[in-house]
C-alpha positions in Angstrom: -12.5 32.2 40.8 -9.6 34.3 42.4 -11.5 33.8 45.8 -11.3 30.1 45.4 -7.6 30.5 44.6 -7.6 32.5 48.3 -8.8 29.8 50.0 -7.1 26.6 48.7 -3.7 28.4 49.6 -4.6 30.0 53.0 -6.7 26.5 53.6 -2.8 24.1 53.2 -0.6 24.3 55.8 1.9 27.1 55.2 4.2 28.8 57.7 3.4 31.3 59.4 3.9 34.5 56.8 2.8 34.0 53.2 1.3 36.5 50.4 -1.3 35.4 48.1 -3.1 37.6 45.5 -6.9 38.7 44.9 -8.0 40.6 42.1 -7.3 43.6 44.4 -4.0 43.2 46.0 -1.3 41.2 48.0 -2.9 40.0 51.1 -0.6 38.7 53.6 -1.4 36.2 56.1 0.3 36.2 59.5 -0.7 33.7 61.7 -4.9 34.2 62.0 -4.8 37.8 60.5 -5.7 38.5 56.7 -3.8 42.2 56.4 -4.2 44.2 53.3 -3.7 47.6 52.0 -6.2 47.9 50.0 -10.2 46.2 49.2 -11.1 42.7 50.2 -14.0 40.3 49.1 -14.7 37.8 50.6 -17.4 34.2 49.3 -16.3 31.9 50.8 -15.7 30.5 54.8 -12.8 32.0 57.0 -11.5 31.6 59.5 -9.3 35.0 61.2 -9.5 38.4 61.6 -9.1 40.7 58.8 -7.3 44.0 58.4 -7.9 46.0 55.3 -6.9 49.9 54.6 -10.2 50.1 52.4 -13.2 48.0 52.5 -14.0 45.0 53.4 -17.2 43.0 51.1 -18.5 39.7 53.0 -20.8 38.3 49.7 -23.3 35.7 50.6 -22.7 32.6 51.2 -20.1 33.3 52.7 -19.1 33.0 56.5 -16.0 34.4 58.4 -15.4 33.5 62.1 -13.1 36.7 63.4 -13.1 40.6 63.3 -13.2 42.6 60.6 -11.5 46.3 60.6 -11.7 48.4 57.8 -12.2 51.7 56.2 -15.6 50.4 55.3 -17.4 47.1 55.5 -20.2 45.8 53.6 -21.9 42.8 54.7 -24.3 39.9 53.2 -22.9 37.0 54.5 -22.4 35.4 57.9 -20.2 37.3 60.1 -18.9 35.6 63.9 -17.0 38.8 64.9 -17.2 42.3 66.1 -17.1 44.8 63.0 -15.2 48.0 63.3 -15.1 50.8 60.3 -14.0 54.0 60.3 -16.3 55.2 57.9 -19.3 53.1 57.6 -20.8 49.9 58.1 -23.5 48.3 55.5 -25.2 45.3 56.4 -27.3 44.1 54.2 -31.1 41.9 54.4 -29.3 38.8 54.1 -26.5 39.8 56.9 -26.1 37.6 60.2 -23.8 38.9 62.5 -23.0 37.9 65.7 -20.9 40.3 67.2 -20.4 44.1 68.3 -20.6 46.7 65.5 -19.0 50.3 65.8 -17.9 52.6 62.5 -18.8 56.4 62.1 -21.7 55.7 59.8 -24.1 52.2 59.9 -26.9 51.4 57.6 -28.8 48.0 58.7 -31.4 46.9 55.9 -34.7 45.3 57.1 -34.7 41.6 57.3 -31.0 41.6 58.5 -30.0 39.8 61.9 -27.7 41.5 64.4 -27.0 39.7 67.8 -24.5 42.5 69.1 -24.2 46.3 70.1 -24.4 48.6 67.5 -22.6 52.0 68.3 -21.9 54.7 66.0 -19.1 57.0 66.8 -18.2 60.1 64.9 -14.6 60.5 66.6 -13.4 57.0 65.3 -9.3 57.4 64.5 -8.0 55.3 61.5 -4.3 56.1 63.0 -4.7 52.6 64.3 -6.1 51.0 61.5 -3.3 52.0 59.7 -0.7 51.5 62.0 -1.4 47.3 62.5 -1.8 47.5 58.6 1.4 49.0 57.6 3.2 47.7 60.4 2.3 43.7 59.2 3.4 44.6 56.0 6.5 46.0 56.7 7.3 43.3 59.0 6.0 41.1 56.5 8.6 42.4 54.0 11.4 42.6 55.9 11.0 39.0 56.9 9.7 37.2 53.8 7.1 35.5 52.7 6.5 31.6 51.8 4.7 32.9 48.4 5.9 35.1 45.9 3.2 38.1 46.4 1.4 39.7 42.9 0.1 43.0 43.1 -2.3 43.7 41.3 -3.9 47.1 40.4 -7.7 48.0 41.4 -10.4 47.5 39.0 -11.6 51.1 40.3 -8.2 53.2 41.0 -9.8 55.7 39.0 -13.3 55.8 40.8 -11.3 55.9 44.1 -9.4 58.7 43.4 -12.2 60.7 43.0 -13.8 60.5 46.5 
């Protein structure tokens, strides 16, 4: 599985700035940050923050110790990290999270565990979002990367361009 393929290369010891590839996009690693310009899912255990221009999926079982910040999240894993969304947050039944929560729009299913505040804010700018995203990626490119990056198109680059 592509996910697998994530975390054999970000688990070796690399330098510092390196590109792998999901089924999504390039996702550059600098130092504990996972930055990407586009969707993220995650099964399996990390550890770093994540930056991601679209949404962020956290499928069970896995766990990621660090923040997540995103367009949207959805969660089902194990989260050990504040969450913040500038549209919306899901968590779903089988969600722990052990951290703050804050996005626009947040929908908690019963049976899920939160041990955190929860705020929802309807004036939430993505300017920063954006800015610590394209700004790791430029930096990124300029510099270099360890690993050739692959881009690779969305499975729903239709669908998306629709909303």
């Amino acid at each position: 599985m592509a996910l697998n393929f994530i975390k054999n290369t970000f688990g070796k010891t690399h330098s510092k700035k390196e590109a792998v590839a999901d089924f999504h996009t390039t996702i550059i690693k600098v130092d504990d940050n996972f930055i990407s310009s586009s969707s993220i899912m995650l099964d399996e255990k990390l550890f770093g923050n994540i930056f991601s221009l679209k949404e962020v999926e956290i499928a069970v079982p896995s766990e990621i110790s660090g923040n997540i910040i995103s367009r949207t999240s959805i969660i089902s894993g194990k989260v050990f990290g504040d969450i913040r969304a500038t549209e919306y947050v899901e968590v779903k039944s089988t969600a722990t999270i052990t951290g703050n929560i804050l996005a626009k729009s947040i929908m908690i299913e019963p049976g899920a565990i939160v041990n955190g505040s929860i705020r929802i804010d309807g004036a939430i700018d993505e300017r920063d979002l954006i800015e610590k995203v394209e700004n790791r990626l430029k930096l990124n490119m300029q510099v270099g990367s360890a690993a050739t990056p692959f881009l690779i198109e969305e499975k729903n680059s239709q669908n998306s361009k629709k909303k």
